[in-house]
C-alpha positions in Angstrom: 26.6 -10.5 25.6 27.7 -7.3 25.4 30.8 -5.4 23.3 31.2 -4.9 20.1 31.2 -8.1 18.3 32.4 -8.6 14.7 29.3 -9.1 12.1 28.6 -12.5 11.3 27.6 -12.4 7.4 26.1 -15.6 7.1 23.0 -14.8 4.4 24.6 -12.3 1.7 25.6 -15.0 -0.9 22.4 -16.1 -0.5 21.0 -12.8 -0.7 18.8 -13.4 -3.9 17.4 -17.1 -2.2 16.3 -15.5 1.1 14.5 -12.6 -0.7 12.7 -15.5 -3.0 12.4 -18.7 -0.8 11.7 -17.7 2.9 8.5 -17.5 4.3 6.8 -14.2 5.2 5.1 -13.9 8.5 1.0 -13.8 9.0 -0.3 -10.5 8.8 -2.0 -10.9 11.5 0.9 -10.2 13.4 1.9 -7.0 12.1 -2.0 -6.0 13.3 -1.7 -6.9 16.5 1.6 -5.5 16.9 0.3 -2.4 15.5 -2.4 -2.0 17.8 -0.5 -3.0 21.0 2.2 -0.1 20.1 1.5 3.8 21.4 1.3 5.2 18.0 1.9 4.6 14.6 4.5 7.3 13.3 7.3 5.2 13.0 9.1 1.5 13.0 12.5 0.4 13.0 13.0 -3.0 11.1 15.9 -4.6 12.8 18.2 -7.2 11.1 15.6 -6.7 7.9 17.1 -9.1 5.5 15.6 -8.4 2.7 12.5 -6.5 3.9 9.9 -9.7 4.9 9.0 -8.0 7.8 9.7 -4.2 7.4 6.9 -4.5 4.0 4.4 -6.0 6.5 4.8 -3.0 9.2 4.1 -0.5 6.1 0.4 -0.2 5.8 0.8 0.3 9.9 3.4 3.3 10.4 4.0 6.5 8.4 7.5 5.4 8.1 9.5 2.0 8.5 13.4 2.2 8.5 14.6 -1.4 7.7 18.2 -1.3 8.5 20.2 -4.8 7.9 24.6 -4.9 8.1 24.6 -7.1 4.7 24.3 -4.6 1.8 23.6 -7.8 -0.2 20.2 -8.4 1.1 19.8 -4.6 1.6 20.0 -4.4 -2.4 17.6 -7.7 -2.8 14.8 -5.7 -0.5 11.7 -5.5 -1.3 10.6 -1.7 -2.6 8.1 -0.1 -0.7 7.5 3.6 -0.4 6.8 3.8 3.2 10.3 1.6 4.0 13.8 3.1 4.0 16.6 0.9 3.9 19.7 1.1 4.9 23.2 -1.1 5.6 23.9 -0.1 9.5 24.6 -3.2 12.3 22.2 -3.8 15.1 24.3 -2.1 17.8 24.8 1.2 16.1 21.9 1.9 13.9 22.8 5.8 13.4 18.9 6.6 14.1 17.7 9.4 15.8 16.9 9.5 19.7 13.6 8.3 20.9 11.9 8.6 17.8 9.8 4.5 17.0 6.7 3.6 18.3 8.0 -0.1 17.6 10.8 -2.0 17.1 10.6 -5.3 15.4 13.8 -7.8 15.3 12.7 -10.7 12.9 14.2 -13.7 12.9 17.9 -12.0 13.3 18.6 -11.9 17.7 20.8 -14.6 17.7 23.3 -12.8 15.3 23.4 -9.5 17.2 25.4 -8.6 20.1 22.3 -8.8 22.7 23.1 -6.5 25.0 24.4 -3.7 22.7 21.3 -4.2 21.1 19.4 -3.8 23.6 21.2 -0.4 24.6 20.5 1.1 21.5 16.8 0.1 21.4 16.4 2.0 24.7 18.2 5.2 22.5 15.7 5.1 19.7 12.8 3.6 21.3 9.9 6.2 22.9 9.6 5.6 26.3 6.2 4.0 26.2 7.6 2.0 22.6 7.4 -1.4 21.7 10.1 -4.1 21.2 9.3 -7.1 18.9 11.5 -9.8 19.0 9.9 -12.6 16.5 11.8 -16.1 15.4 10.0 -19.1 13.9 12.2 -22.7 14.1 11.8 -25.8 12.1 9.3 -26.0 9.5 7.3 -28.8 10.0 5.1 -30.7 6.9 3.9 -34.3 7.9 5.8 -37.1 9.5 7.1 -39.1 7.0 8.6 -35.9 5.5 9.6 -33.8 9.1 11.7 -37.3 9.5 13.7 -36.5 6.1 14.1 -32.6 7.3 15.2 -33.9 10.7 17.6 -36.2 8.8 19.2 -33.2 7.0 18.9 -30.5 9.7 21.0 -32.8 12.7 23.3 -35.2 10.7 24.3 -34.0 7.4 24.2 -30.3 8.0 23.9 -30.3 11.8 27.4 -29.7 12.6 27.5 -26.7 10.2 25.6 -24.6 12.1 26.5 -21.8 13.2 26.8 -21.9 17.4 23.6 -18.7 17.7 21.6 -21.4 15.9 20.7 -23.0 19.2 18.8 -19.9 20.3 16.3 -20.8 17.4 16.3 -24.3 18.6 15.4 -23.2 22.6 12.9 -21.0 21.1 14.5 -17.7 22.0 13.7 -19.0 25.7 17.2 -18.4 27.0 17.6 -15.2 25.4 17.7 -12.3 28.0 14.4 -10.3 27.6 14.9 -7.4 30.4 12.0 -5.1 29.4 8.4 -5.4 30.6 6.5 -7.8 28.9 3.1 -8.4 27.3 1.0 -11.3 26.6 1.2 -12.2 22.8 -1.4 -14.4 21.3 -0.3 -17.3 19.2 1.0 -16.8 15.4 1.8 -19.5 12.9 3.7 -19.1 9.7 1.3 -21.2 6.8 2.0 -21.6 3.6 1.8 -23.8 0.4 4.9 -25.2 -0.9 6.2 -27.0 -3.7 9.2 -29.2 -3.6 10.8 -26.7 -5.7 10.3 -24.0 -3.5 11.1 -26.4 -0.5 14.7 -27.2 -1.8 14.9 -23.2 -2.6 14.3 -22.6 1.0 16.7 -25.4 2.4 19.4 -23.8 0.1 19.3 -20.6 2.5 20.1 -22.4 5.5 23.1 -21.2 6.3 25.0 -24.6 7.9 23.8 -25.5 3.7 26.1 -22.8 2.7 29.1 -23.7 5.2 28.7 -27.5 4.4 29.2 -26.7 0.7 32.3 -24.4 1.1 33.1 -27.8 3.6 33.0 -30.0 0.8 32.7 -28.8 -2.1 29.4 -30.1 -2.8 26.1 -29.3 -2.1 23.6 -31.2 0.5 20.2 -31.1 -1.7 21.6 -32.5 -4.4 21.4 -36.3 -4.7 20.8 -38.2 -1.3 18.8 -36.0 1.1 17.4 -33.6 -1.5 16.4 -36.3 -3.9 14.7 -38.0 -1.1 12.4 -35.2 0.0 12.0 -34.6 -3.5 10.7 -38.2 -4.2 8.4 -38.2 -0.9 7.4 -34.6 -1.4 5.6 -35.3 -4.9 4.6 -33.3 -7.9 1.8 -30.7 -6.2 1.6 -28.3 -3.0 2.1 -29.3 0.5 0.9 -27.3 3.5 4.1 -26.1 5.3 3.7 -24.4 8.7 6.3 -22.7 11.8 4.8 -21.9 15.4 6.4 -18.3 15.7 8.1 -17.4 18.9 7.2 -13.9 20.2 8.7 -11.9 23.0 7.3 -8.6 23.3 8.3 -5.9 25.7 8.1 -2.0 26.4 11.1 -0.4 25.9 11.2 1.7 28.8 10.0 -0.9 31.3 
């Protein structure tokens, strides 16, 4: 995949939902990554969003630039006074040569045009850099309720999905990875959720949005909603995602 490619702007009417609603990753990860990378003078936050990832590299790295193509979720970013946003694409970030320690793409690959990407990492990665390349798939709860989620995911919304979707459901495994890589421990997204903030996060989805512009009416209300609702309850429920890590130095 290589070219330039038109952006696909699948999260900036949902801009204000993805900045409230989806998860933020273990910190643990951002230590690790912080250690494995040569130094810790600067970050580039790839495919930001709005800033889940670029806030965690900020106690790491004198400076984080968290660039994202949707000004939507640029403007929904979290403040921090170490980050600096900005709208660019992937493939032509307008950074300066050779200049980040690390390079983090969270949850945002499958959108870009890989192999441009990938070119311009090697232009503002140092030699001896790092490239992060983080997804997490399905959330998964209990069984009763992962049955209801499965239920939603593949046959009401499934065929609204967006054909880079499938990249999250292989686990980034058939993603071209051509740097050398390092062994990554294990990371786990785990939080505490309430159905509220359940059906919140669900709203993000993106085959959500395309099956409401579909149809004119929205997934999680009534039937499927109302059903995780009902078996979700009235307290908090332990929600977890396995995280999928590919981690690489930018010059190998």
């Amino acid at each position: 995949m290589s070219g330039e490619q038109a952006f696909k702007d699948n999260f900036s009417g949902v801009a204000d939902g993805y900045r409230r609603y989806r998860p933020t990753y273990p910190e643990a990860l951002f230590d690790w990554l912080a250690t494995a990378a040569p130094r810790r003078d600067r970050a580039w936050d790839c495919g930001c969003g709005s800033g889940q990832a670029s806030v965690l590299l900020a106690p790491h790295f004198a400076r984080v630039d968290a660039t994202d193509p949707s000004a939507a979720q640029i403007a929904k970013a979290t403040p921090n006074e170490r980050v600096h946003y900005a709208v660019a694409p992937a493939e032509s970030s307008g950074l300066p040569d050779h200049a980040f320690d690390l390079i983090t793409v969270a949850q945002a690959i499958h959108w870009f045009d890989i192999g441009a990407f990938y070119g311009e990492a090697r232009r503002v990665g140092r030699p001896d850099g790092l490239l992060a390349v983080i997804g997490y798939g399905l959330l998964r709860v209990e069984p009763a309720i992962d049955a209801l989620l499965d239920h939603l995911y593949v046959d009401v919304v499934g065929p609204y999905w967006p054909p880079e979707r499938r990249h999250i459901d292989e686990g980034y495994r058939s993603i071209p990875f051509p740097f050398a890589a390092l062994d990554a421990p294990d990371f786990t997204i785990e939080r505490e959720w309430s159905a509220d903030h359940l059906l919140g996060y669900l709203a993000t989805w993106s085959a959500v949005s395309r099956y409401k512009t579909a149809h004119g009416a929205d997934p999680l209300e009534g039937g499927p909603g109302e059903a995780l609702r009902r078996a979700w309850g009235d307290g908090l429920r332990p929600v977890r995602w396995p995280i999928f890590l590919k981690v690489g130095r930018v010059g190998g």
